[in-house]
KELUM-37340 format. One record per atom (N, C-alpha, C): residue number from 0; residue in one letter; x, z, y. Coordinates in steps of 0.001 Angstrom, whole numbers, plus 524288, in hexadecimal, padded with zeros to 5 digits. Example, Ala and Ser with C-alpha at 12.3 -4.5 7.8 and 13.67 -1.06 7.14 Angstrom:
2
  resi  resn     c1     c3     c2
     0     A  83386  81E78  7E9C6
     0     A  8300C  81E78  7EE6C
     0     A  83390  81E78  7F31C
     1     S  83232  81BA8  7F736
     1     S  83566  81BE4  7FBDC
     1     S  83264  81EBE  8001E
This chain:
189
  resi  resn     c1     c3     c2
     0     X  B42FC  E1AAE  65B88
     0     X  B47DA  E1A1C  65E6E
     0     X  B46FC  E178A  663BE
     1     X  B41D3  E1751  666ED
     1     X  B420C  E16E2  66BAB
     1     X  B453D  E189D  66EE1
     2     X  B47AE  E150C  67211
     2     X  B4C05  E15C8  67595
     2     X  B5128  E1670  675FF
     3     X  B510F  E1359  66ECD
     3     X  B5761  E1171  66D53
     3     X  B5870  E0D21  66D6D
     4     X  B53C2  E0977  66E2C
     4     X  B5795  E0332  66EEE
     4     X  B58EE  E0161  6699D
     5     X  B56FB  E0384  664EC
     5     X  B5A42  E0146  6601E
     5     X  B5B84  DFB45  660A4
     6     X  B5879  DF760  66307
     6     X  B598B  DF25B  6634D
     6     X  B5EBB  DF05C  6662C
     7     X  B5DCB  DF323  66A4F
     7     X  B6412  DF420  66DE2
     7     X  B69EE  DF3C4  66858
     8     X  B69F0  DF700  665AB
     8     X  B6DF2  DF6E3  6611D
     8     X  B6F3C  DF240  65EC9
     9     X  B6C0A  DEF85  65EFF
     9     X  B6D49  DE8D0  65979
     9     X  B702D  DE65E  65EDB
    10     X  B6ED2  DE728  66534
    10     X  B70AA  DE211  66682
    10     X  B76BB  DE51E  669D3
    11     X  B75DF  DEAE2  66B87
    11     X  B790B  DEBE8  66DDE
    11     X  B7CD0  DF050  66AAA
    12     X  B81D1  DF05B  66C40
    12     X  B855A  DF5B8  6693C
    12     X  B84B6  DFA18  669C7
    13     X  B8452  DFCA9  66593
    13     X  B84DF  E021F  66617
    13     X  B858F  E0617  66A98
    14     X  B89A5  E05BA  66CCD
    14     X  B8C4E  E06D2  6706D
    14     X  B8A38  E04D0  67616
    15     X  B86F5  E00CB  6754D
    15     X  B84F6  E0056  67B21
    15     X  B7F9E  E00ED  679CD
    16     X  B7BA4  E0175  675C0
    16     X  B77EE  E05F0  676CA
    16     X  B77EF  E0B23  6777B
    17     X  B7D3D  E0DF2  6764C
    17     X  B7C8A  E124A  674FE
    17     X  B7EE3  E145C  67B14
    18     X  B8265  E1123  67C7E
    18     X  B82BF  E1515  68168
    18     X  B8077  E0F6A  68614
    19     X  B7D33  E0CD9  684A2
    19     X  B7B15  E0A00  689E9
    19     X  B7DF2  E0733  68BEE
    20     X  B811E  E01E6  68B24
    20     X  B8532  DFF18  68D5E
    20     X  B80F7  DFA22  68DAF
    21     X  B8465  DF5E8  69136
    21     X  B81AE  DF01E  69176
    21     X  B7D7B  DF1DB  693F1
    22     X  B7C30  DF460  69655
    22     X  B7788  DF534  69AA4
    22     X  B73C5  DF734  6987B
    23     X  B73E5  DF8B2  69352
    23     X  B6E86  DFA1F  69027
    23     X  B6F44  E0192  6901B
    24     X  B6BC0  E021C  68F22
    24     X  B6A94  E095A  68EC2
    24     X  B6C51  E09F1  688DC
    25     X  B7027  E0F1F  689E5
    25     X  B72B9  E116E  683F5
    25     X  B6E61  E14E3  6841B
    26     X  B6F3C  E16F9  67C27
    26     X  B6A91  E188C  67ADB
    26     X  B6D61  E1F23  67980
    27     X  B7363  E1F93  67B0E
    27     X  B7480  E268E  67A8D
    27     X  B7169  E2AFA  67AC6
    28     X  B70A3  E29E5  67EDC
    28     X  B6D02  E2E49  68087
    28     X  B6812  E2EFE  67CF1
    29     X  B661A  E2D05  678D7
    29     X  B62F4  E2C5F  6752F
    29     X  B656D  E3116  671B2
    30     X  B6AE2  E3160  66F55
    30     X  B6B50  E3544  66D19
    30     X  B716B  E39B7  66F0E
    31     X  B72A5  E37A4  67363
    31     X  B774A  E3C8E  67571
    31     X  B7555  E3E22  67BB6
    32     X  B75E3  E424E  67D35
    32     X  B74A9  E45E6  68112
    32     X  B77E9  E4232  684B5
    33     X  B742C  E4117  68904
    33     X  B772A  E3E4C  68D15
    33     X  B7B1D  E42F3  6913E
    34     X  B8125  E3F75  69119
    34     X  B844D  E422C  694AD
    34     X  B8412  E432B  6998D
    35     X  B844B  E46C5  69AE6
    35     X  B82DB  E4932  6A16B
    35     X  B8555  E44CF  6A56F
    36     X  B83ED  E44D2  6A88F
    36     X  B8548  E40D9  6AC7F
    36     X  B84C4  E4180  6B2B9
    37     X  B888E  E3E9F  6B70D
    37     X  B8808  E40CB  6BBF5
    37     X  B829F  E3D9B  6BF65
    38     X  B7F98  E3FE6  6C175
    38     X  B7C24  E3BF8  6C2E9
    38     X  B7D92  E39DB  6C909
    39     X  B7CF5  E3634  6C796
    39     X  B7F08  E32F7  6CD50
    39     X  B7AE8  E31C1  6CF8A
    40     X  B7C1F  E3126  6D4EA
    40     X  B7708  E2E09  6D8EC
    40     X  B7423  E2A3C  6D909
    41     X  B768E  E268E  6D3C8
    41     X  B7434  E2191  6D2E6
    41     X  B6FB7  E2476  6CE03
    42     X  B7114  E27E5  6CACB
    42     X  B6BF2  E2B12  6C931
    42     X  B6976  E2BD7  6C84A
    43     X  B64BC  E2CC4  6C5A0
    43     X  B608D  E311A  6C8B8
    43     X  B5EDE  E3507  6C439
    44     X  B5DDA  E3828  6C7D7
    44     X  B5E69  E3DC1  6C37A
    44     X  B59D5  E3DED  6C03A
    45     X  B599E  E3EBB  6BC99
    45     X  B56C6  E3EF5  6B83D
    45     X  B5148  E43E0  6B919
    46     X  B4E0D  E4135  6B761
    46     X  B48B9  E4456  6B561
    46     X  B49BF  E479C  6B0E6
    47     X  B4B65  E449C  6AD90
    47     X  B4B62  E4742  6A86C
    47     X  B4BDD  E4C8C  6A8FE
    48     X  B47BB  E5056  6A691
    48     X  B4A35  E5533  6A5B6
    48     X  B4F9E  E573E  6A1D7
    49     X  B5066  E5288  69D26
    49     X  B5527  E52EB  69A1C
    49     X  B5A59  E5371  69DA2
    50     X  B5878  E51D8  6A2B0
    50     X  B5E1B  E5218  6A54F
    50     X  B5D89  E54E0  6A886
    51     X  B638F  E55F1  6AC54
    51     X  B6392  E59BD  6AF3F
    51     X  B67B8  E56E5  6B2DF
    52     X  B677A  E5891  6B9D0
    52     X  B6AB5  E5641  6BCAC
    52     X  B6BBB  E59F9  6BFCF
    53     X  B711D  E5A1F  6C13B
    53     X  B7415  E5F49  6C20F
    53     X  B760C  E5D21  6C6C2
    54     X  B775F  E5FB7  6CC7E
    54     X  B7B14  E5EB1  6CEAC
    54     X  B7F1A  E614B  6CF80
    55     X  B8518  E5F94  6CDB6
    55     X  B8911  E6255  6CCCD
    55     X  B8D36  E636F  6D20B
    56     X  B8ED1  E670A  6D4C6
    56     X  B9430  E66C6  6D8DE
    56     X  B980E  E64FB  6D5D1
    57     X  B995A  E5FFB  6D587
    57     X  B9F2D  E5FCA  6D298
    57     X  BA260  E6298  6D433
    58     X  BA271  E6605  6D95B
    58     X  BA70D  E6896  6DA41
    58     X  BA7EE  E6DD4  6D749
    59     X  BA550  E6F55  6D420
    59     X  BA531  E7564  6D266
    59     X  BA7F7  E7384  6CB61
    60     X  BA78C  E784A  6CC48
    60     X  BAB46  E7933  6C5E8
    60     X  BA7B1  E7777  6C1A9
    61     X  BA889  E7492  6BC1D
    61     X  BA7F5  E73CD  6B91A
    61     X  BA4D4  E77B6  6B738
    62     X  BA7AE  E7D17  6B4FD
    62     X  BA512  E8027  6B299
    62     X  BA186  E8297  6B727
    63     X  BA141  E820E  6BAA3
    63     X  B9CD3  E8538  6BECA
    63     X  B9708  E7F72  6BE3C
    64     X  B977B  E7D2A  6BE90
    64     X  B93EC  E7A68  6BCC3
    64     X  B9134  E79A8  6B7C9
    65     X  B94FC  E7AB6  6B45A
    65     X  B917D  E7B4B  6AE58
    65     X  B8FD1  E801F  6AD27
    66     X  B9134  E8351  6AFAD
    66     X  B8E55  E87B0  6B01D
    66     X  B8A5D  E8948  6B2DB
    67     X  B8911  E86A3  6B5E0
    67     X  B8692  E8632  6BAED
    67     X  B820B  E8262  6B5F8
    68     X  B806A  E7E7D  6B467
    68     X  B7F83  E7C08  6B08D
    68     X  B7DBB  E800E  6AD95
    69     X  B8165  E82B3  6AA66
    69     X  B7F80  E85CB  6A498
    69     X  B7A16  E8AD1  6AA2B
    70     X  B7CBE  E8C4D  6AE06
    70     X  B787D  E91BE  6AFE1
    70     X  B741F  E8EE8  6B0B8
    71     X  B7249  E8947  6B070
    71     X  B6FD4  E85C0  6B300
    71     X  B6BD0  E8746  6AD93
    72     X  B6CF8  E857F  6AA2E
    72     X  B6C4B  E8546  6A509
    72     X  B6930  E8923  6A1B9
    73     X  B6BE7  E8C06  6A35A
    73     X  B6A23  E9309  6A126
    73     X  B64AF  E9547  6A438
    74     X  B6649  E92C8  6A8ED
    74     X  B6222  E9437  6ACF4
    74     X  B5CDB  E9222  6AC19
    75     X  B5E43  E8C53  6AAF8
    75     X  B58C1  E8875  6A9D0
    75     X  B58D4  E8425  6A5F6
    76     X  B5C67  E8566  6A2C3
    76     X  B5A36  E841E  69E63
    76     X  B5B16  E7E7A  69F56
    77     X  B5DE5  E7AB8  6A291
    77     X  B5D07  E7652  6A326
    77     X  B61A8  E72C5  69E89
    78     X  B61EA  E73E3  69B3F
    78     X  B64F9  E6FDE  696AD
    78     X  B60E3  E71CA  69051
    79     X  B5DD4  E6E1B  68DC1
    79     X  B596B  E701E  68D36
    79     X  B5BBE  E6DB2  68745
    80     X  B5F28  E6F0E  684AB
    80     X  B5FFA  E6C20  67EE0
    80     X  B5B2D  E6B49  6798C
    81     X  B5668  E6E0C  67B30
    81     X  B52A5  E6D6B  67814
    81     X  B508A  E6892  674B0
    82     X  B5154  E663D  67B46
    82     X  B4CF7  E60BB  67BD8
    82     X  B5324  E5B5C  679AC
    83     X  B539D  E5988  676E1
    83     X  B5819  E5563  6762F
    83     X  B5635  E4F66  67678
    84     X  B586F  E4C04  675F8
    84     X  B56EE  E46E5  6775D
    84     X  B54B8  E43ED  672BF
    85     X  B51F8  E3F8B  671B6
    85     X  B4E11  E4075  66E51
    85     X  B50A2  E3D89  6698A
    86     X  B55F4  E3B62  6699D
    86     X  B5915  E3BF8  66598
    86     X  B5D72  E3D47  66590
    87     X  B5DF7  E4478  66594
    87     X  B62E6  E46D1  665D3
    87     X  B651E  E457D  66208
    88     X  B6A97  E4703  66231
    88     X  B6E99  E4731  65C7E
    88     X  B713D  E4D6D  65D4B
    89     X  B6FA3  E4F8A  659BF
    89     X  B71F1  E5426  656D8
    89     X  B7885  E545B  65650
    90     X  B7CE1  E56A2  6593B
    90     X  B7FD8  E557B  657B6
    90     X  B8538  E51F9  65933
    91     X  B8947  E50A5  659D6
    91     X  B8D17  E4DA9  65D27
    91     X  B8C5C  E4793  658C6
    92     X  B8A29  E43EC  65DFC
    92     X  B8B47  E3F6B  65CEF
    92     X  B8F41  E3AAE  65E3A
    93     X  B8ECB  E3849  65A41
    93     X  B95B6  E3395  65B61
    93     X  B94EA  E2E7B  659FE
    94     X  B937D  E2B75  65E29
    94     X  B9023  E2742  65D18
    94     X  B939B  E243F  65A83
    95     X  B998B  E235C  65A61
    95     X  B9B8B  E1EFA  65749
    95     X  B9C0A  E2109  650C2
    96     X  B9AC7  E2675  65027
    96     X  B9B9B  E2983  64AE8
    96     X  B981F  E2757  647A3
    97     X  B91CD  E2675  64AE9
    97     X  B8C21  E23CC  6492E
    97     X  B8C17  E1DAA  64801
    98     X  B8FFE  E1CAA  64CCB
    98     X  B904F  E1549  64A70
    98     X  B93B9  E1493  647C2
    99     X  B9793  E1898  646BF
    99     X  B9AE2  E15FD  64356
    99     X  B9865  E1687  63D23
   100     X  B966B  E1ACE  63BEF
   100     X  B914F  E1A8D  636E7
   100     X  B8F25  E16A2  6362F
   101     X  B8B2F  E16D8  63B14
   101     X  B87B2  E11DA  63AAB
   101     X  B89A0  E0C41  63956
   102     X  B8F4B  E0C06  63C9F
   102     X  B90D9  E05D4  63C23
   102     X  B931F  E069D  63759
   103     X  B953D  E0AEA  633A3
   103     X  B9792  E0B0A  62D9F
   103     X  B9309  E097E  62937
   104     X  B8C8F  E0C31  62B58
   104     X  B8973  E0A8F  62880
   104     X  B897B  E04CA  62813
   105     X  B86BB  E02AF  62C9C
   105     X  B8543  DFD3D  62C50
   105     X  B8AB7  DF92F  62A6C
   106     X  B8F17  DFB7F  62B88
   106     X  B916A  DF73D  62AB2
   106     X  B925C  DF6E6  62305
   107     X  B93A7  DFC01  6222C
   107     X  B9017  DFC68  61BD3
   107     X  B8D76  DF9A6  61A93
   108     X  B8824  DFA3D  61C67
   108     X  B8079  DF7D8  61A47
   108     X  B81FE  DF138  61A42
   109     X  B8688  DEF26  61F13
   109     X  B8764  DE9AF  61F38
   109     X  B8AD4  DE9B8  619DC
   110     X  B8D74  DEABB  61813
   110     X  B92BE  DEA9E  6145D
   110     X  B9490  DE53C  615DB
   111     X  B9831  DE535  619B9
   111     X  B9A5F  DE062  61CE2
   111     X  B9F41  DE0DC  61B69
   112     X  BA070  DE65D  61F1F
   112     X  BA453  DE7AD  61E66
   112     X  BA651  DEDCD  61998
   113     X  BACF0  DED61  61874
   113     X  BAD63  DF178  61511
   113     X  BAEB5  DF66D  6182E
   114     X  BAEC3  DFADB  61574
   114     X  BAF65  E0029  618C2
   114     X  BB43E  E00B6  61B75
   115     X  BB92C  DFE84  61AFE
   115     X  BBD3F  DFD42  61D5C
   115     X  BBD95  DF958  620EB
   116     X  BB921  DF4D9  62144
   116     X  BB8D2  DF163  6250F
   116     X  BB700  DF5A7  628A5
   117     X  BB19A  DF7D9  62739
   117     X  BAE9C  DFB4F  62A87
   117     X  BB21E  DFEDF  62EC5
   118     X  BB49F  E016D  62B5F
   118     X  BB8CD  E05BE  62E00
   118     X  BBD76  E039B  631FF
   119     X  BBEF8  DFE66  6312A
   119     X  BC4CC  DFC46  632AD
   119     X  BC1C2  DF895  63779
   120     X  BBD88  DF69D  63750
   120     X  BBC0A  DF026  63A0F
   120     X  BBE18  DF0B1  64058
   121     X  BBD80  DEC45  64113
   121     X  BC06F  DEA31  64566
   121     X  BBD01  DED66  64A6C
   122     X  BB7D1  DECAF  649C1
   122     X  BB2A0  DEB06  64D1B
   122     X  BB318  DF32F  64BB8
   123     X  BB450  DF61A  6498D
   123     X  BB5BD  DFC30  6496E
   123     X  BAEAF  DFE29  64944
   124     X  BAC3E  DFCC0  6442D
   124     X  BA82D  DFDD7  64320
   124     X  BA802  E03E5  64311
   125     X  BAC47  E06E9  6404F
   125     X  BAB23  E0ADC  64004
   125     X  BAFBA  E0CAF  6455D
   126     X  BAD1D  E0E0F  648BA
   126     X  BB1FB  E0F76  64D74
   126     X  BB44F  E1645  64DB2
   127     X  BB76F  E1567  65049
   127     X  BBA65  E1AE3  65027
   127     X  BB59D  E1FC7  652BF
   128     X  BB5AA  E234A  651F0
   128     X  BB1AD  E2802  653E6
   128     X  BB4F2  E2A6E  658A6
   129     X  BB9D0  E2C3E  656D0
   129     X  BBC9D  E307F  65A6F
   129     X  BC313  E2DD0  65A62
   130     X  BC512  E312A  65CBE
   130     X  BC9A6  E3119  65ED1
   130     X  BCD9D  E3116  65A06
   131     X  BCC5C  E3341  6560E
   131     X  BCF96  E3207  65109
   131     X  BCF79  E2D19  64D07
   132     X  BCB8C  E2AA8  64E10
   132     X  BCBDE  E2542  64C74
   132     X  BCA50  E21A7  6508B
   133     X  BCD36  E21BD  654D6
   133     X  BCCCB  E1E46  659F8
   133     X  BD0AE  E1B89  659C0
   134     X  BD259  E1953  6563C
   134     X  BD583  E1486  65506
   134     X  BD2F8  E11F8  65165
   135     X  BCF14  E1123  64EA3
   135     X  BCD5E  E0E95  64B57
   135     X  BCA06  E13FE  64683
   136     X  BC672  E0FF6  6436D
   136     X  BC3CC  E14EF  63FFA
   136     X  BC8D1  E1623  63BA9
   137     X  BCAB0  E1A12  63B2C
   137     X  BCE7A  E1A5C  637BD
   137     X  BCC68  E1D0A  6318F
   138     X  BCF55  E1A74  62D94
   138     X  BCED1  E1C83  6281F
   138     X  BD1AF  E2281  62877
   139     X  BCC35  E25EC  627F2
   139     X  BD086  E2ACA  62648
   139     X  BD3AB  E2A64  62043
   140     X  BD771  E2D4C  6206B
   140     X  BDC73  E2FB5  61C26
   140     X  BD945  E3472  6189A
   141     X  BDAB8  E331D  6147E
   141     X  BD956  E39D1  61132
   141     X  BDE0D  E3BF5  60EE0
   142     X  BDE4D  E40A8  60E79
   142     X  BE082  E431D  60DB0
   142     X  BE691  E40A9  609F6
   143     X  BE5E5  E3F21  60658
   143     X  BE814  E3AFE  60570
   143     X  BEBA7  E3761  605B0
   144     X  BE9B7  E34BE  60BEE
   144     X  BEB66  E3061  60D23
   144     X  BEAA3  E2CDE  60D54
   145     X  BE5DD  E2C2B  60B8D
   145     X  BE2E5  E2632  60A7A
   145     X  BDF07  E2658  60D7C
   146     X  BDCEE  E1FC2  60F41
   146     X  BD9C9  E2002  6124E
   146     X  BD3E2  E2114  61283
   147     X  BD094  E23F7  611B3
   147     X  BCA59  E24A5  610AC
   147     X  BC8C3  E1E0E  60E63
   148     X  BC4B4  E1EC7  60BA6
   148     X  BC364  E1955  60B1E
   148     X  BBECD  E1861  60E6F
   149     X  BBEF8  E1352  60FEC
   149     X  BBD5E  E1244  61345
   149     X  BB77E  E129C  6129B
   150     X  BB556  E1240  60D07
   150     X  BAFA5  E132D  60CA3
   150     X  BAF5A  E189B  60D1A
   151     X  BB0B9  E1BD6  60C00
   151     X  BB04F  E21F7  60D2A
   151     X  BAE99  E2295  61382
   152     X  BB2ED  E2050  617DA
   152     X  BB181  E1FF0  61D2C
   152     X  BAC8E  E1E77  61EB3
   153     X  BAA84  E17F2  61AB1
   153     X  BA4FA  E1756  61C24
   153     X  BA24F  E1A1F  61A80
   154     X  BA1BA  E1AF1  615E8
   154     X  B9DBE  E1E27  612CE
   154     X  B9BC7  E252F  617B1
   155     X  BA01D  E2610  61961
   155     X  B9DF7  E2B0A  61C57
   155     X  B9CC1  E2A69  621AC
   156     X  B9D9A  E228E  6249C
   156     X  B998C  E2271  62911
   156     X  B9505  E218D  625E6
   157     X  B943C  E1E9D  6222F
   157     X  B8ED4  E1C31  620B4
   157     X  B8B01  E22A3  61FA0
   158     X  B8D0B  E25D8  61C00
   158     X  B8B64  E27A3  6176E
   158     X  B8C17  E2D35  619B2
   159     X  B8FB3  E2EB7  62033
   159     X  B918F  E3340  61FF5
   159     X  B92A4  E37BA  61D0E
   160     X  B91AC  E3C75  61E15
   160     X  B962C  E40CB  61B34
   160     X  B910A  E439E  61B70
   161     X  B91C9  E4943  617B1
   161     X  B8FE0  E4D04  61895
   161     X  B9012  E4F81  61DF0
   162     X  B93A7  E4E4A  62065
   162     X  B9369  E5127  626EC
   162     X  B9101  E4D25  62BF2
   163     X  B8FDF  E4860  62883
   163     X  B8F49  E4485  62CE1
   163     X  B8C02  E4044  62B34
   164     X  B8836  E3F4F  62C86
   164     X  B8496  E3A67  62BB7
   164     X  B86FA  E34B3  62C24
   165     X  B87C0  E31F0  6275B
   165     X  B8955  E2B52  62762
   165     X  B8486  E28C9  62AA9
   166     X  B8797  E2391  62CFA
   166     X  B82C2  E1F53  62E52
   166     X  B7DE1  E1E5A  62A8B
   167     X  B7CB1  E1EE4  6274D
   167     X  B7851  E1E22  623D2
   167     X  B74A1  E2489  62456
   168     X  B7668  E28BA  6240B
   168     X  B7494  E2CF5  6266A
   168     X  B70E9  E2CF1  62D2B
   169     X  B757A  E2A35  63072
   169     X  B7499  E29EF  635AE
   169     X  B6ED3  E261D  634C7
   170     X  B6F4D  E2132  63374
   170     X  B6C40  E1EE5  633AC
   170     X  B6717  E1F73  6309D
   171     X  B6757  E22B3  62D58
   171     X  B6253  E2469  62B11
   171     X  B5EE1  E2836  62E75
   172     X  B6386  E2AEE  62FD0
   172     X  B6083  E2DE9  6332B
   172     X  B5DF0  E2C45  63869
   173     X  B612B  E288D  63AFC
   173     X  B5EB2  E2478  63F2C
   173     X  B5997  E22BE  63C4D
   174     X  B596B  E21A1  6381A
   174     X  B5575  E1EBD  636AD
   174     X  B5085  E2250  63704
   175     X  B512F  E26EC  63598
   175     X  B4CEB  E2BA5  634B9
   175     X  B4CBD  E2D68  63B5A
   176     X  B4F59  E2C09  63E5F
   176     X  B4D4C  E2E85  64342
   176     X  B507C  E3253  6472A
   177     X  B551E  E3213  64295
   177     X  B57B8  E37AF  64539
   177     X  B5ECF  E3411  647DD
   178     X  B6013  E36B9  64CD8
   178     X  B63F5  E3200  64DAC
   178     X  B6A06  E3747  649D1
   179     X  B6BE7  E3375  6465F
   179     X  B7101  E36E2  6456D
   179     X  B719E  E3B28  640DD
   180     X  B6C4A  E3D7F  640F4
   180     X  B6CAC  E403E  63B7F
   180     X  B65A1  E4251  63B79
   181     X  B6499  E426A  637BD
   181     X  B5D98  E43C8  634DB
   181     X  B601D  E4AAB  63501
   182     X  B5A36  E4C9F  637ED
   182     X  B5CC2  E51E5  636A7
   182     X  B5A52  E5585  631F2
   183     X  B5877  E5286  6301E
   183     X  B57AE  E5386  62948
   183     X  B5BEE  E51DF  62397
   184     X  B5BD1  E4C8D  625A5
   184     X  B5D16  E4A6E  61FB1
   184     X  B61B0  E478F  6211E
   185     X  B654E  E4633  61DAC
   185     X  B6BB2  E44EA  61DA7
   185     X  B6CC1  E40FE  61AFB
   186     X  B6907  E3D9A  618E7
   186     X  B6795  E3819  61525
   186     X  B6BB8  E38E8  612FA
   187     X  B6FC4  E3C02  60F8D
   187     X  B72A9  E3D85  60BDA
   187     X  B6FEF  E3C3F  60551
   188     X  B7186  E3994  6027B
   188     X  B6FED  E3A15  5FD96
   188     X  B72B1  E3A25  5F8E3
């Protein structure tokens, strides 16, 4: 794991290794495709062959430029998806989807707290993902009317689903080498 800083983690948050806050270098770009960007004069344009630096007329049309782009493309081949970064992720990633697992495991392995502390706490261990529970992590309803129990909720960050790897999955597989999922084995038993 050269050039993740694991030590960086015990003293600093999540959130400011991962995207580089407090003056220190985030470690993203380790596993998501860095977002295109305008290069300014303060600058300087890159060696890298992974990249490419374009100069654009802002005055022309949108689609005349991405097309202009795609004939660019066709012509020479210059967007080269072969070669990926040397720990891609397969797949759409959601970094609070991963900590909220992770923080369901450990706070488990501690048994501090109960699965309803876990789910309800103040400090929002398990935090909202999207826009439908952006008021707080909410207990889903079943069919019913009653509220899921609350170990059911942990049990499928820890332990995930058949469609989805729990924190104990994730982290095994961290452990073997692979970030997010082993592309063999599913530590299912």
């Amino acid at each position: 794991y050269e050039g993740w800083d694991l030590d960086e983690v015990l003293e600093r948050s999540f959130d400011d290794w991962w995207f580089g806050r407090s003056g220190c270098n985030g470690h993203r770009h380790l596993f998501v495709d860095e977002v295109s960007k305008v290069i300014t004069e303060n600058d300087s344009i890159s060696n890298d062959p992974n990249h490419l630096t374009i100069q654009i007329d802002t005055r022309r049309r949108l689609v005349d430029v991405l097309q202009d782009i795609r004939d660019m493309n066709e012509k020479e081949k210059i967007f080269n998806h072969t070669n990926r970064d040397k720990f891609s992720i397969n797949g759409r990633i959601r970094p609070l989807t991963i900590q909220n697992r992770y923080n369901a495991l450990i706070l488990i392995l501690e048994h501090e707290l109960s699965n309803e502390e876990i789910l309800k706490h103040r400090n929002q261990y398990i935090r909202p993902t999207d826009s439908r529970n952006k008021g707080g992590y909410s207990i889903p309803i079943d069919d019913d009317g009653k509220e899921y129990n609350f170990g059911s909720i942990i049990n499928e960050l820890v332990n995930g689903q058949k469609v989805s790897f729990g924190g104990k999955q994730i982290l095994m597989s961290v452990c073997d080498g692979y970030f997010l999922k082993h592309p063999t084995k599913t530590y299912l038993e």
